[in-house]
PyMOL commands that place a pseudoatom at each C-alpha (Angstrom):
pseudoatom trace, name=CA, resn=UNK, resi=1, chain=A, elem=C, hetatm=0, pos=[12.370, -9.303, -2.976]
pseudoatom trace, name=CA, resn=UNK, resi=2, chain=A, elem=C, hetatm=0, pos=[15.606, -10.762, -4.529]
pseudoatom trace, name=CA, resn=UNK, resi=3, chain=A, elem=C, hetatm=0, pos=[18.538, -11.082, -1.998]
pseudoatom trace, name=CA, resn=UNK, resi=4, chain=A, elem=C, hetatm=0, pos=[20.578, -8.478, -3.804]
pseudoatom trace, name=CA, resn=UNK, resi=5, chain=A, elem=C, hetatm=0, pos=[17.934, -5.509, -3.467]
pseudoatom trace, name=CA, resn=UNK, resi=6, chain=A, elem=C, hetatm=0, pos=[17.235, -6.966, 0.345]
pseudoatom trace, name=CA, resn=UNK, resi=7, chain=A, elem=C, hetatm=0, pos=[21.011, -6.511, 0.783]
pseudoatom trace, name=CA, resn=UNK, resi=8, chain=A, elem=C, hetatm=0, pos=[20.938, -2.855, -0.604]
pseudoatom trace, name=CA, resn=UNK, resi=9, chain=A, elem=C, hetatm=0, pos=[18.044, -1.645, 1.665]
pseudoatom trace, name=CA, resn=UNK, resi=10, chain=A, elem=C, hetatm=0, pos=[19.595, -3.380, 4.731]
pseudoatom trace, name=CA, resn=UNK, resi=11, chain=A, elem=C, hetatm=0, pos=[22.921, -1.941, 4.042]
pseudoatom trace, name=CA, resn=UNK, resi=12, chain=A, elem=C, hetatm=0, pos=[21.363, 1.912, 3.474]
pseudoatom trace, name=CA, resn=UNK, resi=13, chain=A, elem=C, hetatm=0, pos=[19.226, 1.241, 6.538]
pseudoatom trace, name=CA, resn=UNK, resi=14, chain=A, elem=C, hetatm=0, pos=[22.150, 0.453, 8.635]
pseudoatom trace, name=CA, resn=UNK, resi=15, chain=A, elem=C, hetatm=0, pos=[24.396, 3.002, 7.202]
pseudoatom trace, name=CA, resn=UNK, resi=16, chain=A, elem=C, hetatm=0, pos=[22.112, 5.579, 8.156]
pseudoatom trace, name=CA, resn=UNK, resi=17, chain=A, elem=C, hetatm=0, pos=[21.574, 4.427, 11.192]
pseudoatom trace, name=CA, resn=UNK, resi=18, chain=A, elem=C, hetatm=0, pos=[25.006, 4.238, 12.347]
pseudoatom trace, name=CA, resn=UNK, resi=19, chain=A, elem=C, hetatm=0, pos=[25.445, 8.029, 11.145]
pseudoatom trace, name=CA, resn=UNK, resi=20, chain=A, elem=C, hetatm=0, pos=[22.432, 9.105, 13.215]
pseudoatom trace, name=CA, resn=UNK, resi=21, chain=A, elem=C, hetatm=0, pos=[24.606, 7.094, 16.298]
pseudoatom trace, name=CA, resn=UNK, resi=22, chain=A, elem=C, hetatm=0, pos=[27.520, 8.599, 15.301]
pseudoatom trace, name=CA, resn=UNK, resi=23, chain=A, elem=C, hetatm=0, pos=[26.196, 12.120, 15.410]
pseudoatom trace, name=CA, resn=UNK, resi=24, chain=A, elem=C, hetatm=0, pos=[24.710, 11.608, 19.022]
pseudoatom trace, name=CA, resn=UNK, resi=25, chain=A, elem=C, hetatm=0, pos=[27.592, 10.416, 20.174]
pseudoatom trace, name=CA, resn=UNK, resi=26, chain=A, elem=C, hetatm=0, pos=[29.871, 13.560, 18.391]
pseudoatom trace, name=CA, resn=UNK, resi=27, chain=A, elem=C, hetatm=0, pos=[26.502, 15.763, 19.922]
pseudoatom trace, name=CA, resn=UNK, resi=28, chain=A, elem=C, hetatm=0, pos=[26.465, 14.263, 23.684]
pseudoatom trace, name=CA, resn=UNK, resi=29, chain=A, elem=C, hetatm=0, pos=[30.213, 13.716, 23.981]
pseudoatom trace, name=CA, resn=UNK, resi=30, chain=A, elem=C, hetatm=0, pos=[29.781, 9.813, 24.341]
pseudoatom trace, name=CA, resn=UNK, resi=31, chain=A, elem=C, hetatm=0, pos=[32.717, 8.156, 22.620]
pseudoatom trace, name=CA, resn=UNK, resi=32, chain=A, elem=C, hetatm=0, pos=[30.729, 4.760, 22.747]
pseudoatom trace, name=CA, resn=UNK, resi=33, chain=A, elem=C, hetatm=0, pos=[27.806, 5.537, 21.014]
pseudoatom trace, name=CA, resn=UNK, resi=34, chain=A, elem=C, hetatm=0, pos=[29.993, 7.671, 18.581]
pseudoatom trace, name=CA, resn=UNK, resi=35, chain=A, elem=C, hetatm=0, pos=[32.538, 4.280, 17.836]
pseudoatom trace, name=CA, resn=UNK, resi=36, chain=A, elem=C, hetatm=0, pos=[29.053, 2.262, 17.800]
pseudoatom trace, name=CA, resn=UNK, resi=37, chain=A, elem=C, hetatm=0, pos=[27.702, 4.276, 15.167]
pseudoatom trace, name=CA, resn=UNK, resi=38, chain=A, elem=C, hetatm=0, pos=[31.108, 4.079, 12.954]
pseudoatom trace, name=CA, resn=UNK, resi=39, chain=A, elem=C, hetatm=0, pos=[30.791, 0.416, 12.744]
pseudoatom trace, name=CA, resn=UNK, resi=40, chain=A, elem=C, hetatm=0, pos=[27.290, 0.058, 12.166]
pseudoatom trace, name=CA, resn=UNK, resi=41, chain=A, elem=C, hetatm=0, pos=[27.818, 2.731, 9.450]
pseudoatom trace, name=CA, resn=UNK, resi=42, chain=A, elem=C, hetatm=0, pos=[30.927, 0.754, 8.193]
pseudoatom trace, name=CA, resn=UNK, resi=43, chain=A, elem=C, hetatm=0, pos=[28.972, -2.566, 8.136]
pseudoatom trace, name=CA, resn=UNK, resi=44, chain=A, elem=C, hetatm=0, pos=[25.755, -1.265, 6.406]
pseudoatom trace, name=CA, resn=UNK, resi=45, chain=A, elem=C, hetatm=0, pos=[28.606, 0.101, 3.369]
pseudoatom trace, name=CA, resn=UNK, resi=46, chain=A, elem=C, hetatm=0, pos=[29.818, -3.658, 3.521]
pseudoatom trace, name=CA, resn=UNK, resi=47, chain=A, elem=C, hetatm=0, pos=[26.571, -5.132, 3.141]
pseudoatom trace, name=CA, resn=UNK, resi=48, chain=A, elem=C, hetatm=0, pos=[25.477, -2.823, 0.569]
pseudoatom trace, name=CA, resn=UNK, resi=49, chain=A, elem=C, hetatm=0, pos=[28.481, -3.942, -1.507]
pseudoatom trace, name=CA, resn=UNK, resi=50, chain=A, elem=C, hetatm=0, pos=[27.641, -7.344, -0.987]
pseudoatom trace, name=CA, resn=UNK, resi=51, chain=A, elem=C, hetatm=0, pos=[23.920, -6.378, -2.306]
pseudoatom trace, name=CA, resn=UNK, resi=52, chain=A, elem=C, hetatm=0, pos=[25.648, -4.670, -5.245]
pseudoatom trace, name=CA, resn=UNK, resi=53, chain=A, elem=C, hetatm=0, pos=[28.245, -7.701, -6.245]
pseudoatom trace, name=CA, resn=UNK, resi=54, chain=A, elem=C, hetatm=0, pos=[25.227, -9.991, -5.885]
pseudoatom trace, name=CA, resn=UNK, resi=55, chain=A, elem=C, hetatm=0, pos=[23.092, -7.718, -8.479]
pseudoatom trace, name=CA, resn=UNK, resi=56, chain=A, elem=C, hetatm=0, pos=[25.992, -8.082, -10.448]
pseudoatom trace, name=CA, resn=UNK, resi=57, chain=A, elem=C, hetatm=0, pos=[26.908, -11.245, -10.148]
pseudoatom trace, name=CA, resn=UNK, resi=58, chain=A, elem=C, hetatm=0, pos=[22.941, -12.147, -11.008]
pseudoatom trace, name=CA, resn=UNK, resi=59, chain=A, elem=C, hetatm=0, pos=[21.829, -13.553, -7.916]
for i in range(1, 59): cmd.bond("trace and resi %d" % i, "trace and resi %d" % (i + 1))
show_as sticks, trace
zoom trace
């Protein structure tokens, strides 16, 4: 699997995650697990950037 693609994946994987963390927190009134869940979700947008400029940039 190029890096690129293996950037994407782990990016949406990530992403989602975090918004499943997120909404447990929001859900069980746990301001942790909700600020966890915003910066996994932030970081899997990152890397799925990165995955994208890769793909672009032909690596």
């Amino acid at each position: 699997m190029k890096s690129s693609t293996k950037d994407q994946a782990e990016g949406t994987f990530h992403k989602v995650k975090g918004m499943i963390k997120e909404i447990a927190g929001k859900v069980s009134s746990n301001a942790d697990l909700e600020g966890k869940g915003k910066e996994e979700k932030l970081a899997g947008k990152v890397q799925e950037k990165i995955g994208e400029l890769e793909k672009t940039l032909g690596k």
